[in-house]
C-alpha positions in Angstrom: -109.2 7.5 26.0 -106.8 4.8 26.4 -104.0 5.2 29.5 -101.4 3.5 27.0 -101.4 6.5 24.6 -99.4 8.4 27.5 -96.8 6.2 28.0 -93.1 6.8 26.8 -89.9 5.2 27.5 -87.3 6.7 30.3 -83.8 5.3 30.6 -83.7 5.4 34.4 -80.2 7.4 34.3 -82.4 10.2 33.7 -84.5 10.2 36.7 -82.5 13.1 38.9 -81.3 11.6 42.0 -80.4 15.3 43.4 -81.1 18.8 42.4 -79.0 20.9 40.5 -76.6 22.9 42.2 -78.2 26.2 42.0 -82.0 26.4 41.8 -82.4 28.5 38.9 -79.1 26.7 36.8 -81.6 23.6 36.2 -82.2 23.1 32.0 -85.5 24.8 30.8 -87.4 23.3 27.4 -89.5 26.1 25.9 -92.1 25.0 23.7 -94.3 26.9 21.5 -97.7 25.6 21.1 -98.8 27.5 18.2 -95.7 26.5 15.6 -94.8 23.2 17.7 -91.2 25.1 18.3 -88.9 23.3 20.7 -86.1 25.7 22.5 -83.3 24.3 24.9 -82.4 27.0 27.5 -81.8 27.2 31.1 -83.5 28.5 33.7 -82.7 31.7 34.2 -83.4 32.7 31.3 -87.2 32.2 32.2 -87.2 36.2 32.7 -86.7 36.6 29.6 -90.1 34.8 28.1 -92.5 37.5 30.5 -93.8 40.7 29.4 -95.0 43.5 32.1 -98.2 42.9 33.5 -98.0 39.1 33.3 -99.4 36.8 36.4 -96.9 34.9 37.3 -99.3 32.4 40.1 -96.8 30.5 42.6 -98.3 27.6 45.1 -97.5 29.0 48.4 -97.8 25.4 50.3 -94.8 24.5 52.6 -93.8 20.8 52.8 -94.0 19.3 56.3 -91.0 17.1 56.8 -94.0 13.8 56.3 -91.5 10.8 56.3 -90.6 8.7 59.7 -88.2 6.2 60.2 -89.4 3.8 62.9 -88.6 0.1 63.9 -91.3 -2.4 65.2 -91.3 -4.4 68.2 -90.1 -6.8 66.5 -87.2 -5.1 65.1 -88.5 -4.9 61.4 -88.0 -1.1 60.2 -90.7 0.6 58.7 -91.5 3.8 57.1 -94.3 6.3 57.9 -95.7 8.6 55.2 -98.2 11.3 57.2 -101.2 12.1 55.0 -103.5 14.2 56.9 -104.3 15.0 60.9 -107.6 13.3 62.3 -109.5 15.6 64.3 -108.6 18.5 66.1 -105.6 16.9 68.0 -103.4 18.9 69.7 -100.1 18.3 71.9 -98.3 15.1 71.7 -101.3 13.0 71.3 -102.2 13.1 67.4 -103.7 10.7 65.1 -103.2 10.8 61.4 -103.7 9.2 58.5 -100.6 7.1 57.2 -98.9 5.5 54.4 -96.8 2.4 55.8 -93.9 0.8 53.8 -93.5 -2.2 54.6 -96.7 -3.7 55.1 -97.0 -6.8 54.6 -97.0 -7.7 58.4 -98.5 -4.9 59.9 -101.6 -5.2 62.1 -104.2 -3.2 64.2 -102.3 -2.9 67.5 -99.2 -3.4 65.8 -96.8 -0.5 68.3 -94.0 1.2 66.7 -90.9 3.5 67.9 -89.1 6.5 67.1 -85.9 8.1 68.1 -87.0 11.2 70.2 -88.7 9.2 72.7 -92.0 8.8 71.2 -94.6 5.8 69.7 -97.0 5.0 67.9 -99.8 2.5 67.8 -101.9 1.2 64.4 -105.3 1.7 65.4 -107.2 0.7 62.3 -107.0 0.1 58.3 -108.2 2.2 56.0 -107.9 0.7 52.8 -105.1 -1.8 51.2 -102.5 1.3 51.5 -103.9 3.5 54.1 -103.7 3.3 58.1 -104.4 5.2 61.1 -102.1 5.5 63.3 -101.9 7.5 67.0 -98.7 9.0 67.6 -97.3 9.8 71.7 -94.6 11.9 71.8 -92.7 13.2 75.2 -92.7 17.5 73.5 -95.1 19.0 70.7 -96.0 16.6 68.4 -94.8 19.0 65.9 -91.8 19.8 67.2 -90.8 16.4 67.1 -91.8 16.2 63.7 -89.6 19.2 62.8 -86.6 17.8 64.3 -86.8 14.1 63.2 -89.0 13.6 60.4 -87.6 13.3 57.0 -88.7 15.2 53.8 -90.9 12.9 52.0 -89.6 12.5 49.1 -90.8 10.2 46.6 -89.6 7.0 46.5 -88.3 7.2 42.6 -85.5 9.1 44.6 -83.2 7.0 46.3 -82.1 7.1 50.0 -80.9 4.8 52.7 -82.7 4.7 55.6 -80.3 4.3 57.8 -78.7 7.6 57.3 -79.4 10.8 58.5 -81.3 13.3 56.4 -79.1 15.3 54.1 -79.4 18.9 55.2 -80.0 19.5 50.9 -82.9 17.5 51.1 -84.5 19.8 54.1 -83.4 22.6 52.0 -84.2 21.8 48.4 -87.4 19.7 48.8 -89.0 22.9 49.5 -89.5 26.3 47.6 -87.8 29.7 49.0 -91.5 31.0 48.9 -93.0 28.2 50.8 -95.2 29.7 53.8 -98.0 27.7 54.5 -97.3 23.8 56.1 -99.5 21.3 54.5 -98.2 19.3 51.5 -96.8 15.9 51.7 -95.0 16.6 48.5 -93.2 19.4 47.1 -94.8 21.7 44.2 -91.6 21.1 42.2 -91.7 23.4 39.3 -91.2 25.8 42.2 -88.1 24.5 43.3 -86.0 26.1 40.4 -87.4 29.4 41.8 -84.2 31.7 43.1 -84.1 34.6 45.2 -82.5 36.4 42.3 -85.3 35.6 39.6 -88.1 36.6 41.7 -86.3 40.2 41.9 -85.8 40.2 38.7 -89.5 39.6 38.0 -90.9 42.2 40.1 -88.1 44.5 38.9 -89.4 43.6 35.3 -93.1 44.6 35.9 -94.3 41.2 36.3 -97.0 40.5 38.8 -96.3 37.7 41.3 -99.1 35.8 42.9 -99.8 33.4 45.7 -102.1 30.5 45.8 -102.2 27.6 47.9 -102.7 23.7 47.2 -101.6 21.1 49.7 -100.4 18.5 47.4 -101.4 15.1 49.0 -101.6 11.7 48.8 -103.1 11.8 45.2 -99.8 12.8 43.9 -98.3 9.0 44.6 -101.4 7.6 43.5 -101.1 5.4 39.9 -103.5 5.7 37.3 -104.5 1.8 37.3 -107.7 2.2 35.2 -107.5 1.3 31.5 -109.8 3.9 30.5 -108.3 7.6 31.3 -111.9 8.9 32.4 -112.9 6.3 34.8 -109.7 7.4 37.2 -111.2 9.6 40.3 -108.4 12.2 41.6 -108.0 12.7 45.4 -109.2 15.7 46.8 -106.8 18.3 47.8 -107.5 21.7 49.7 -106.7 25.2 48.4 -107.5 28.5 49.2 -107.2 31.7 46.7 -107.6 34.9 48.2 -109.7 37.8 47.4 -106.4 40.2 46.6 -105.1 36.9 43.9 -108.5 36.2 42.5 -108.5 40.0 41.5 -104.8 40.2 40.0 -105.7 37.0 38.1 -108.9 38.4 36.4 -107.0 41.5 35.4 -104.5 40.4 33.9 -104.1 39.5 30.4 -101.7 36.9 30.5 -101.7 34.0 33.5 -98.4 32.4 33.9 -99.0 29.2 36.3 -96.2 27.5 38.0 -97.0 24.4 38.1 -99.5 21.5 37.7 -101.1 23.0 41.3 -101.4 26.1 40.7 -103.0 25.4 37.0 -105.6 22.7 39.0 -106.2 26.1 41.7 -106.6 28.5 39.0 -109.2 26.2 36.9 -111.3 24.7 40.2 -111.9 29.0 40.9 -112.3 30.0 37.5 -116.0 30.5 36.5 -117.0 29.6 32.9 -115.9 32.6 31.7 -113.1 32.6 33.1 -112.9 34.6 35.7 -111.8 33.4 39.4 -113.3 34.1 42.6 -112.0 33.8 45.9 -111.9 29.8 47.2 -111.2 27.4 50.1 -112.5 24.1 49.1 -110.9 20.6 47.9 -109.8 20.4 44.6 -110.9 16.4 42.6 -110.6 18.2 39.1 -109.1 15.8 36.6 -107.6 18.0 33.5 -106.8 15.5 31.0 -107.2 16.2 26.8 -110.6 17.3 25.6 -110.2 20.2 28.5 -110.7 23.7 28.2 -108.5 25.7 30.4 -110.9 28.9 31.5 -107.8 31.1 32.7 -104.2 29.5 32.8 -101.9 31.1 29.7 -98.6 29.6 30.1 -97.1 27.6 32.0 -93.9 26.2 33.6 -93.8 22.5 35.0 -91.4 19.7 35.4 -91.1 16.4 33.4 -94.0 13.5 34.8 -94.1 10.4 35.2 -95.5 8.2 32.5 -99.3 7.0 32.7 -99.5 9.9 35.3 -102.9 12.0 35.8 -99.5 15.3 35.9 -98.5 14.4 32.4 -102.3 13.8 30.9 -102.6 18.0 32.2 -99.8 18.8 29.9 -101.0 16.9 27.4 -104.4 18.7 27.9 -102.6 22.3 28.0 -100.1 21.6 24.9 -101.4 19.0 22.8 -100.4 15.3 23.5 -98.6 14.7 20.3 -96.1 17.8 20.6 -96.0 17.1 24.5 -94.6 13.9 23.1 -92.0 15.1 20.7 -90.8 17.3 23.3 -90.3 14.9 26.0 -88.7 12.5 23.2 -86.3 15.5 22.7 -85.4 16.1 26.3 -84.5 12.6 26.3 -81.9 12.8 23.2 -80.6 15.6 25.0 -80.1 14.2 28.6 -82.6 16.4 30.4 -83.3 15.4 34.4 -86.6 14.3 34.8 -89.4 14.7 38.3 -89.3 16.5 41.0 -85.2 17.5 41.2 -84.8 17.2 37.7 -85.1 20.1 34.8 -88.6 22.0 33.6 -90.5 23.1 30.5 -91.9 26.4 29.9 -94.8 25.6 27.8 -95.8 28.9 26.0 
């Protein structure tokens, strides 16, 4: 399977910049996979498209505020991305795993300093984009990272460095359901999730779920293989729960929000499709020629060309229909990635 039959043109106006000014006001596509039907709505009218005793299955994971603003001795600036904590470190001494942006001059021993009175040293290199870097901090290491560290967001959204974080991106970047720190990017077809259409679910009969996946570094990662089955997905952890893996089995529709959820729901599920209770890393790769084991419907944003997110849509729908839909949310000026508008694939 070649990576080119995935790509499709985005005019760059079209890449949302900011979220919509209520969550659940974002656009909504609905497509139809059995008559290839292609609804525009919004949002809140997602209610409207669940029946009692649906599973709705939300991702749970809480983004940790991953993105540091630092300066070098030298007085270069440079950006952190934290990927994951090594060892068991505790206090203000941690070590983690880190993307560093720029680069290009960076080197083992290389000391660099943050607002907040702490520093950090680059203690070795993983690989041509990965370092590890010890962090010293003068209070909880966390606490400093909850009051200066930035939401990571990805870098197709634009923002200067040398302006404090908007107080929407703290908010927004996350989902209202979000309970369990660990992702390093947000599960964004959560983010158009309101208060009021959670209620309205519940209140409707339908059944809503928690899993968690702590999206990682494999979310920034390119597909840079010509071939689509010779790409390796990072590993990510989740956890399902005894009390979700039984909701799941009974019901008889599975609504997943998400690509995450969808990749937690198919690592669990069994070949017959039934899910049992999980904490393990995730590497599965859904791409077309798939068979999903338990996943319904479900509700996602708009990905990334060439992405491994947009070959699981094309798995789930069909890639020529995903096509023609995301052709069609182009004519009509529809937001696309993480703050822009969602698809309800049915």
């Amino acid at each position: 399977m070649r990576l080119k039959d995935f790509d499709y043109h985005l005019p760059e106006k079209l890449i949302a910049q900011s979220p919509c000014d209520l969550r659940d006001h974002s656009r909504m596509m609905v497509v139809r996979r059995k008559t290839e039907e292609v609804d525009c709505k919004v949002f809140h009218n997602f209610p409207d498209y669940l029946k009692k005793g649906d599973v709705l299955v939300i991702n749970d994971s809480k983004v940790i505020p991953a993105r540091l603003i630092g300066k070098k001795e030298t007085g270069g600036m440079i950006e952190i991305l934290l990927l994951s904590r090594k060892c068991e470190d505790s206090g203000p001494l941690q070590t983690w795993e880190v993307l560093l942006r720029p680069a290009k001059r960076v080197r083992v021993g290389t000391r660099i300093v943050f607002d907040g009175d702490c520093e950090a040293r680059v203690i070795d290199r993983v690989s041509d984009k990965k370092w590890i870097v010890t962090f010293l901090t003068s209070v909880e290491f966390d606490l400093f990272l909850e009051k200066y560290g930035r939401a990571p967001l990805p870098p197709y959204i634009k923002r200067n460095k040398d302006i404090a974080e908007s107080p929407e991106d703290i908010d927004r970047y996350q989902t209202i359901y979000a309970r369990r720190p660990g992702s390093v990017a947000a599960p964004t077809a959560g983010l158009h999730f309101s208060q009021n259409i959670l209620d309205t679910l519940k209140k409707n009969g339908i059944h809503i779920v928690p899993v968690t996946l702590h999206v990682g570094y494999g979310t920034f990662l390119p597909i840079e293989t010509d071939t689509v089955e010779e790409h390796v997905m990072e590993e990510e952890f989740f956890e399902i729960t005894k009390e979700a893996a039984e909701v799941i089995n009974e019901a008889k529709r599975v609504v997943a929000v998400g690509t995450t959820s969808t990749r937690v729901i198919e690592s669990a599920a069994d070949e017959t499709g039934r899910l049992k209770p999980s904490s393990a890393y995730a590497g599965l790769f859904i791409y077309p020629g798939y068979r999903f084991r338990r996943v319904n419907a479900l509700i996602t944003n708009f990905h990334l060309p060439r992405s491994s997110l947009f070959m699981l849509v094309c798995a789930f729908a069909g890639g020529d229909l995903m096509l023609k839909a995301y052709n069609q949310a182009i004519e009509n000026q529809f937001r696309f990635y993480s703050y822009g508008d969602c698809m309800l694939i049915l």
